[in-house]
N, C-alpha and C positions, 0 to 999 in steps of 0.2 A: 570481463574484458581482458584482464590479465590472463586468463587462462587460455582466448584465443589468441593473443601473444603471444604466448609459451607453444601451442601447437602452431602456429606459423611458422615462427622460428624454428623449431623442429621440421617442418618439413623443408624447406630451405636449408638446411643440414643433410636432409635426407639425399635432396636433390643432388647437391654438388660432390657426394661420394664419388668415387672410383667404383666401377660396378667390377667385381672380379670375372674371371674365366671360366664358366660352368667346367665342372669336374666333368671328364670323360671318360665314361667303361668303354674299353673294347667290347664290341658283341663276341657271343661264341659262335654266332653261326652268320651266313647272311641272312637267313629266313629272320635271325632276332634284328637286324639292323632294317632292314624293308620294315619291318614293325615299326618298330620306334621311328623311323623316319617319320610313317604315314599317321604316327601319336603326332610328334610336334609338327605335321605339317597339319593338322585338324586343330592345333592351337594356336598357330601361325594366322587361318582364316579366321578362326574365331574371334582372337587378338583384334583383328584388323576390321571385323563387323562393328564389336566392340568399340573400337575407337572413330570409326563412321556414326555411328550412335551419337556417342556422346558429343562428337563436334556439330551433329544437326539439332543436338539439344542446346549445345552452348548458342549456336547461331539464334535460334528463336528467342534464346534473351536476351540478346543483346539487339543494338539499333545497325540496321546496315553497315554505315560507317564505321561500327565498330568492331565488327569483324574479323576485316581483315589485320588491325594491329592489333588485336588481341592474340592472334595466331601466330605474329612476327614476333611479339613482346613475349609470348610463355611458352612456343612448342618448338621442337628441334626442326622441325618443317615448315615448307612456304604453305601460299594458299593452292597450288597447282596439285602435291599430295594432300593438300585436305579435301580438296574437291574427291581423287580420286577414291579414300576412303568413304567419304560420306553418298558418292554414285556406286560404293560396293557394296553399302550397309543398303541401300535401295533396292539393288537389282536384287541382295538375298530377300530382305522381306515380299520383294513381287513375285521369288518363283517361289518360296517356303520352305526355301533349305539353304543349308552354307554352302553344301558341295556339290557338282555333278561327277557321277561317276562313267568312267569309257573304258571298260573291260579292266586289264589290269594297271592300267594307268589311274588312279586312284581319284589322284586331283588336277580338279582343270584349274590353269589361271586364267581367272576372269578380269576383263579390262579394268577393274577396279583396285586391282592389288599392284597394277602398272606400274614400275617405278623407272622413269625415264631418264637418259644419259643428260648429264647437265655439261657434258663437256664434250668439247668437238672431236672427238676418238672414239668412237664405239667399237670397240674390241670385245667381241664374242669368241668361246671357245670352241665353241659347238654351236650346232643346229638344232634349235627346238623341234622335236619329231611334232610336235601338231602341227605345224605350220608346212605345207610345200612333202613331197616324196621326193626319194631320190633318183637326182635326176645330176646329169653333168653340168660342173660349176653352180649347185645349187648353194644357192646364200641364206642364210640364218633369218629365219622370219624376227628376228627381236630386231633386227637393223629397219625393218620396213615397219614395226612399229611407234621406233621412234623416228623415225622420216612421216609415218604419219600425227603423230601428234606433235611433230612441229608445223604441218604443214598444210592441215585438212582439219575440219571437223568433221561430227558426228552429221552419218548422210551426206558428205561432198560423195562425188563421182570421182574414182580411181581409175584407170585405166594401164594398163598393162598389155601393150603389144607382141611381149619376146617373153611369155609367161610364163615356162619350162616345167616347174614343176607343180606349177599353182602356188606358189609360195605367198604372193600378192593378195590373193581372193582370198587364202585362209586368216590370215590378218587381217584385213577388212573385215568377214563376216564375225570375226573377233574384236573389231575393235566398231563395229556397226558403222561403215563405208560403204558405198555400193561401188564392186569390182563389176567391168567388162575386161577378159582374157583374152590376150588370142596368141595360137600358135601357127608354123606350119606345117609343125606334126605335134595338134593336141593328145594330150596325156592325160586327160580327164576330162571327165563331162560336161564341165562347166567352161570349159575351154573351146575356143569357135575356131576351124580351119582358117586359115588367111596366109597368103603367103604375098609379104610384104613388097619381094622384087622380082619382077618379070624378067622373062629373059632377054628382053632390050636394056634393063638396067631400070626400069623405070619404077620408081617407088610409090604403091599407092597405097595408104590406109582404111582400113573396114569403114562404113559408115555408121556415124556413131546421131542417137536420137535423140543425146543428153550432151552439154557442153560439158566436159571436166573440168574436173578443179586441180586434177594432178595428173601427169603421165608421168611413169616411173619405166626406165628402161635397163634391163640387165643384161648389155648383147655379148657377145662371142667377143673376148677378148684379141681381134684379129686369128692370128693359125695358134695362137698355143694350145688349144683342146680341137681343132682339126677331124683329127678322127674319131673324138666322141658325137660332134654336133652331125658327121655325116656329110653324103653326097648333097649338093645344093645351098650348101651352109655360108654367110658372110665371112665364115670364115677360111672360108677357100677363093674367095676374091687375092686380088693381088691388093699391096699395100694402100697402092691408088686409089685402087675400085674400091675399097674399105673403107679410105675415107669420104670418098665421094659417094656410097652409098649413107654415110654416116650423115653428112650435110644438106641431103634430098631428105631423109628420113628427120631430121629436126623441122627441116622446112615445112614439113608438111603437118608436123605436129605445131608447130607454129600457128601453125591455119588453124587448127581443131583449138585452141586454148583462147580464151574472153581474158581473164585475168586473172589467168591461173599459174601451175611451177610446172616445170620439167628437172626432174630427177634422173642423173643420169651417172651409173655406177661404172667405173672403168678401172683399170690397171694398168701401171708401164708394165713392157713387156723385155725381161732381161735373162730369160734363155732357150729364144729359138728363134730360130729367122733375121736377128742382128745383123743390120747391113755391117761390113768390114768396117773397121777402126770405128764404130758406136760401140756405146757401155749400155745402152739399152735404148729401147723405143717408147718413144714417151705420149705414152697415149692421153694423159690427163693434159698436158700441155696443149698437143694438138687439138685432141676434140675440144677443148674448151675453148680454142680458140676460134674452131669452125662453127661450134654452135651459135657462138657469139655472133657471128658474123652474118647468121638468118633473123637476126634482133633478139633474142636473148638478151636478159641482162645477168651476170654470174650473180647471183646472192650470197654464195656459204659453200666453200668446200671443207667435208666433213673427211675425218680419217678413218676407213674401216679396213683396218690392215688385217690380212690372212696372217692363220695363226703357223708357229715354225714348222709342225707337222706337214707343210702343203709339199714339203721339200724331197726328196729322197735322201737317205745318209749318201748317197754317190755324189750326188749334187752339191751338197754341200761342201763335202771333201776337195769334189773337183776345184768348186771355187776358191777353196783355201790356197790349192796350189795352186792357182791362178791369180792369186791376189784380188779379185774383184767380187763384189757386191750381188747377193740376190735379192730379188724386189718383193717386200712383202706391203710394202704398198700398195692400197686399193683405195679411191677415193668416189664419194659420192658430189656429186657438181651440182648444186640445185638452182636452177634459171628460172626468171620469172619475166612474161612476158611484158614486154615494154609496151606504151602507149600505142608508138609509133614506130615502124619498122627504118 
């Protein structure tokens, strides 16, 4: 009895060390640092099989109930990352392996090692290359995965009308959602022709066989990419028509949703096209209020600010000696449809 005393208390010692700073070599080459990388990220997944194991072995002994404060009372983590370690420890025993590999990309992250933003900023530095090609204003598939796992389960129906570079659909089939795409100049296969507004203005969506559970839209920031989106683009409408295509085009996704979100990613716009004496154009303000206004309810504005790079060094200079502000604000608006309109 005394002697597991003695090891309790010992490990409770163990525990509340300071874990030091792993010593670091410089590699000699890059080939020795791609190495080592692709070591500890093979122990990285392991780790994490590993730790999905063991918590679907703790669960089986213990009673439902107790469970979850067993998780809150001894691990650094909630029960949201133990689910997703013990659905990683699963999908490897169902395919018979830890890794897949895709050429020289070595390791895939599987939905299982997901670890989601627990706070309302999601700031990425980059763009996950699995996710989406590139395409102009393409956005970082890790932002659409954590809008989906706030916001969908596994198998709701996504939809994606202004799908650019597939960024949507590869997230989904990643995080096992079922995407419908559409462009109106698709860029992959799985992307269906449609073109949202006629040339009366009238805004009409594809018909869809499945109600969704989410529409996620990433449109043309009005003209500041102009002449990436091309001839025909919303974002060659004038300010007006921009927003009044913006408020047909909710309306109608209005229709298509039971009791579902609309996701709706925008940005002020603060250096092109500023009407005289504006500091910028405030497109979160506005579309949120038009959206509102087809029965929306706003639920959660999320901050996913572009990172400083989006700038040129001129741009920035210029505004220094101008005294005013560039916008690296970008927000996501997520609406969920009301009862009653």
């Amino acid at each position: 009895m005394q002697k597991e005393i003695d090891e309790s208390n010992e490990l409770i010692e163990q525990e509340t060390k300071i874990i030091p700073v792993p010593i670091w070599n410089e590699p000699k080459t890059v080939d020795d640092a791609q190495i080592r990388i692709e070591r500890l990220g093979t122990n990285m997944h392991q780790h994490a099989y590993l730790v999905g194991k063991d918590l679907k072995w703790v669960k089986k002994q213990l009673k439902h109930e107790e469970f979850l404060p067993w998780i809150n009372d001894n691990l650094w983590f909630g029960e949201r990352t133990a689910q997703h370690f013990m659905r990683f420890a699963k999908e490897c025993d169902d395919k018979g392996n830890l890794l897949e590999y895709h050429g020289h990309r070595t390791f895939k992250n599987v939905p299982g090692t997901f670890l989601p933003k627990v706070y309302d900023v999601w700031n990425f530095s980059e763009c996950d290359d699995r996710f989406g090609i590139v395409y102009p204003g393409r956005i970082p598939g890790q932002l659409i995965m954590n809008l989906l796992n706030y916001y969908t389960e596994e198998n709701d129906i996504v939809v994606d009308f202004m799908a650019g570079g597939g960024t949507t659909y590869d997230v989904c089939k990643e995080m096992n959602r079922i995407c419908y795409c559409y462009d109106r100049k698709p860029t992959r296969e799985f992307i269906v022709k449609h073109e949202l507004r006629d040339k009366n203005g009238v805004v009409k969506l594809p018909q869809l066989t499945e109600t969704p559970n989410l529409i996620f839209t990433d449109p043309p920031y009005w003209s500041m990419m102009k002449k990436e989106y091309g001839k025909g683009a919303i974002s060659e409408l004038s300010l007006k028509e921009y927003y009044e295509f913006i408020e047909k085009f909710a309306s109608e996704c209005y229709k298509l949703l039971d009791n579902g979100f609309f996701a709706f990613l925008i940005q002020n716009q603060t250096e092109k096209d500023i009407p005289v004496g504006e500091e910028a154009i405030l497109h979160t303000h506005n579309c949120s209020k038009i959206i509102e206004g087809v029965g929306f309810k706003l639920k959660r504005i999320i901050n996913c600010p572009l990172h400083t790079q989006t700038f040129l060094p001129q741009q920035v200079n210029k505004a220094k000696e101008e005294t005013r502000m560039l916008g690296l604000v970008r927000d996501l608006l997520v609406f969920k449809k009301c009862q009653e309109k």
